[in-house]
Residue frames as qw, qx, qy, qz and C-alpha x, y, z in Angstrom:
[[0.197, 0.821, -0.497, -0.198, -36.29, 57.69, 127.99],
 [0.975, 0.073, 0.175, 0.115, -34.39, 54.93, 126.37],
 [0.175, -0.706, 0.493, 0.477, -30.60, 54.76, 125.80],
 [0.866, 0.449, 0.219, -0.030, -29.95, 54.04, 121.57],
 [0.416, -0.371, 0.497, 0.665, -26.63, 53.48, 119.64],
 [0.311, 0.816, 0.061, -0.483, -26.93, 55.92, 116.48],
 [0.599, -0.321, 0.457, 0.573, -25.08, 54.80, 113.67],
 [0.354, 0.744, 0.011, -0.566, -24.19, 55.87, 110.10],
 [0.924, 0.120, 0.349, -0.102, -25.14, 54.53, 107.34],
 [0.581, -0.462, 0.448, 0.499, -21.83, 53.17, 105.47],
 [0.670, 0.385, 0.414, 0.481, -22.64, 53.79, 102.19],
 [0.079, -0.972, 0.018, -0.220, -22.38, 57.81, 102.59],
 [0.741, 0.225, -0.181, 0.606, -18.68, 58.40, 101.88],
 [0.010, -0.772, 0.023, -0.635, -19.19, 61.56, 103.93],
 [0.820, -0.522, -0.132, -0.194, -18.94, 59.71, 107.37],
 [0.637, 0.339, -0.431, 0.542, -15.23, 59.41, 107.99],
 [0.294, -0.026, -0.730, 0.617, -15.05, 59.24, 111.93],
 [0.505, -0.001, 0.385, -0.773, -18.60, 59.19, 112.78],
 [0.321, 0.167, -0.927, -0.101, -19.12, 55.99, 113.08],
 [0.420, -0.530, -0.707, -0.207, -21.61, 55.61, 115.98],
 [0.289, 0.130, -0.742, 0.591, -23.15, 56.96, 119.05],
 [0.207, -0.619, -0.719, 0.240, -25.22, 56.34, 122.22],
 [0.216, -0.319, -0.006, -0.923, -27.99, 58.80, 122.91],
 [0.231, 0.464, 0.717, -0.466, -30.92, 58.75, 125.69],
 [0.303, -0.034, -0.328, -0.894, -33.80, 59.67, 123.83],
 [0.656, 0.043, 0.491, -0.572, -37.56, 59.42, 123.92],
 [0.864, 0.185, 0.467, -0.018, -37.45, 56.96, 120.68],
 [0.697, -0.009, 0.473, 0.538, -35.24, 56.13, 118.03],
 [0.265, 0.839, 0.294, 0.374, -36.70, 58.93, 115.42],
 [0.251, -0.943, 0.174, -0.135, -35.45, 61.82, 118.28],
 [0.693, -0.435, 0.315, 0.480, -31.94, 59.39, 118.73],
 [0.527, 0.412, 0.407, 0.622, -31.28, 60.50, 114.79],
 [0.004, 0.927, 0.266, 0.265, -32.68, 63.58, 115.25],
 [0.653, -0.734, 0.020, 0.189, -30.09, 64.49, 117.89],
 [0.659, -0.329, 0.424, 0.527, -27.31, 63.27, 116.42],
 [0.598, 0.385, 0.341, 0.615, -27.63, 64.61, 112.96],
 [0.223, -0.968, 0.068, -0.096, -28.02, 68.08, 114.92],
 [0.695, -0.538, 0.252, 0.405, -24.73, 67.46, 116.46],
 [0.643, 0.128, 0.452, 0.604, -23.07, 66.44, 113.49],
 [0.505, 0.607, 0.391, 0.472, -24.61, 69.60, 111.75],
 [0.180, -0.980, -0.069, 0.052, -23.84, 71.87, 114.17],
 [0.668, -0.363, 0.449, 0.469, -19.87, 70.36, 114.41],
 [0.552, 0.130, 0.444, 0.694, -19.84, 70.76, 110.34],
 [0.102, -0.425, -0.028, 0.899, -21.46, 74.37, 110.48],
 [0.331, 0.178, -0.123, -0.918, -24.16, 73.62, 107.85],
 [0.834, 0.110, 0.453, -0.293, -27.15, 71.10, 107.28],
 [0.136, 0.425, -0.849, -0.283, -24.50, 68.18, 105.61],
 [0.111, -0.115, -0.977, -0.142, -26.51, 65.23, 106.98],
 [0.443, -0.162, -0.228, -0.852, -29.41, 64.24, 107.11],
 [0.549, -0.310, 0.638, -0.442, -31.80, 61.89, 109.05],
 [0.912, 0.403, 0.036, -0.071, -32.10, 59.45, 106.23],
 [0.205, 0.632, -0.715, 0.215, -27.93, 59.39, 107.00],
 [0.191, -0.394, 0.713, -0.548, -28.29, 57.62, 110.22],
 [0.626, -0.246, -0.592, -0.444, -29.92, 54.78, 111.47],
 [0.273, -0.575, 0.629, -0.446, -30.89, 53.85, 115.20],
 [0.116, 0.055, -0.987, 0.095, -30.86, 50.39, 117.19],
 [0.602, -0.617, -0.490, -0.131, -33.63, 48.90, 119.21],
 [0.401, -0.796, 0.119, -0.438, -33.66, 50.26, 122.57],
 [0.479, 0.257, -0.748, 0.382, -30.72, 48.93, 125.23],
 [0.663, -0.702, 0.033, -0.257, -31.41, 48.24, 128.17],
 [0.028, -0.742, 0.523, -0.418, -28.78, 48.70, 130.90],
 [0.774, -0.324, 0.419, -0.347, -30.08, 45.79, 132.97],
 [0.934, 0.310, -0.087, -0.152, -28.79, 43.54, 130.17],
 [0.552, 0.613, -0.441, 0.354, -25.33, 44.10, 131.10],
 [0.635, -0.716, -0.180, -0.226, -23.69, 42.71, 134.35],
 [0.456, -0.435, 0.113, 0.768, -20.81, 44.53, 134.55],
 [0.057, -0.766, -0.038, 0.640, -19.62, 47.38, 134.52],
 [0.729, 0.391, 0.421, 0.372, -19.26, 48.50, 130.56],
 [0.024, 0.465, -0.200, -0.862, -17.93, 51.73, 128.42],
 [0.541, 0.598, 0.590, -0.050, -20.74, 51.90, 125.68],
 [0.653, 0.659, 0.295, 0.228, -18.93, 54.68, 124.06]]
């Protein structure tokens, strides 16, 4: 598992406060996948899609040495 920061892409005037967010997943395809579930489950019908969203490289936790909020 790998932790990824989900974001969305700005040109898709639908996005007003979904802006980004971390997910564990097994790779960047399943972080989108996740999140644009969420999102469609929050707006009650399939709004976005996975061509909405884009994900990072993988973070690694070890890169940080302190303590952080990531989201």
């Amino acid at each position: 598992m790998h932790i990824y920061e989900v974001v969305a892409l700005k040109d898709n005037i639908a996005f007003k406060g979904i802006e980004s967010s971390v997910v564990i997943a097994r790779s960047p395809e399943n972080a989108v996948r996740l999140v644009v579930n969420s999102c469609n489950d929050m707006a009650g019908f399939e709004r976005y899609k996975t061509s909405d969203f884009a994900a990072s490289s993988p973070i690694d936790p070890n890169d940080y040495a302190e303590e952080t909020i990531i989201n």
